[in-house]
C-alpha positions as CSV (number, residue, x, y, z in Angstrom):
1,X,101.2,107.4,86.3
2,X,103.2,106.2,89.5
3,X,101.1,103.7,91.9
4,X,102.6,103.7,95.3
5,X,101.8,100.7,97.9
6,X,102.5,101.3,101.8
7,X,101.9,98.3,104.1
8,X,101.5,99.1,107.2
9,X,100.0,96.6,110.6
10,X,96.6,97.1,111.0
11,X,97.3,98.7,114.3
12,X,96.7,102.2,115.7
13,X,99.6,104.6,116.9
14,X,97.7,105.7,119.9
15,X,96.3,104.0,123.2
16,X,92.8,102.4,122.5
17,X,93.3,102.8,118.7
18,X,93.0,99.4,116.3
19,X,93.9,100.9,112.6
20,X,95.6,103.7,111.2
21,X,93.8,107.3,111.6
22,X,92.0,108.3,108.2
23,X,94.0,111.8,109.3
24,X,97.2,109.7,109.2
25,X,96.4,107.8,106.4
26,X,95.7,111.4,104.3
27,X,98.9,112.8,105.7
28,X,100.5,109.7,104.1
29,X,98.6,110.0,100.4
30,X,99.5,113.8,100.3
31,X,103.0,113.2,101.3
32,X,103.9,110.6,98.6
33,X,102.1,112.6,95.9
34,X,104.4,115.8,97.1
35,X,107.6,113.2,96.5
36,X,107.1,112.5,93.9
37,X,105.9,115.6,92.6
38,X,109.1,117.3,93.6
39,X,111.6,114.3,92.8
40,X,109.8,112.9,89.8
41,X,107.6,116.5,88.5
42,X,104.7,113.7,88.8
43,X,101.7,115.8,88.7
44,X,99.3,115.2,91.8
45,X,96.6,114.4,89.9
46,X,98.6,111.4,88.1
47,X,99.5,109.4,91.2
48,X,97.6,106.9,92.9
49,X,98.5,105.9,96.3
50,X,96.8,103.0,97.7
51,X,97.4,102.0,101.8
52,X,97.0,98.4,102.8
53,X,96.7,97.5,106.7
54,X,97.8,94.3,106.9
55,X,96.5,92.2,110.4
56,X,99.3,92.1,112.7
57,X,99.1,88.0,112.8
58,X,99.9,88.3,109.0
59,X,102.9,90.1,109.6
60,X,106.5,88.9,110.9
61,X,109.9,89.5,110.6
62,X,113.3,87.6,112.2
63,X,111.9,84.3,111.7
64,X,108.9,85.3,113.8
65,X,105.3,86.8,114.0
66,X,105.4,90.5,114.4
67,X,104.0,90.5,118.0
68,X,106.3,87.8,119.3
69,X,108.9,89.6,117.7
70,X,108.2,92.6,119.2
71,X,107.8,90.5,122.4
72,X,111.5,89.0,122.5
73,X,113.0,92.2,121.3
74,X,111.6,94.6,124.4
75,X,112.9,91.5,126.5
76,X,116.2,91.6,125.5
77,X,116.3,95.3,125.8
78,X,116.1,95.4,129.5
């Protein structure tokens, strides 16, 4: 019985948007489950997959929170 975890920011991917879509979120759940369905022969009906949006100001990476990360990164790109 596989349990799969995804993490994602509790952000949305379109203008105007704060989480992730609950069309996004069952593209997600259906996609795992096919993965490891064909990699694994995991029945559908066997695997759990939970999603956990995680608030932005809980997030970081590079030593930084994830929206000041974000911040220095698009500066250095111009």
């Amino acid at each position: 019985m596989p349990i799969v975890t995804i993490q994602v920011t509790r952000e949305g991917t379109t203008p105007g948007a704060d989480c992730v879509s609950a069309e996004e979120k069952a593209q997600l759940i259906e996609g795992v489950s096919q993965l490891l369905l064909e990699v694994l022969h995991k029945p559908l009906e066997s695997t759990f997959v939970v999603i956990d949006e995680v608030p932005t100001e809980n997030w970081g990476w590079g030593g930084l929170p994830a929206l000041e990360y974000r911040k220095l990164k698009a500066s250095k790109q111009v």
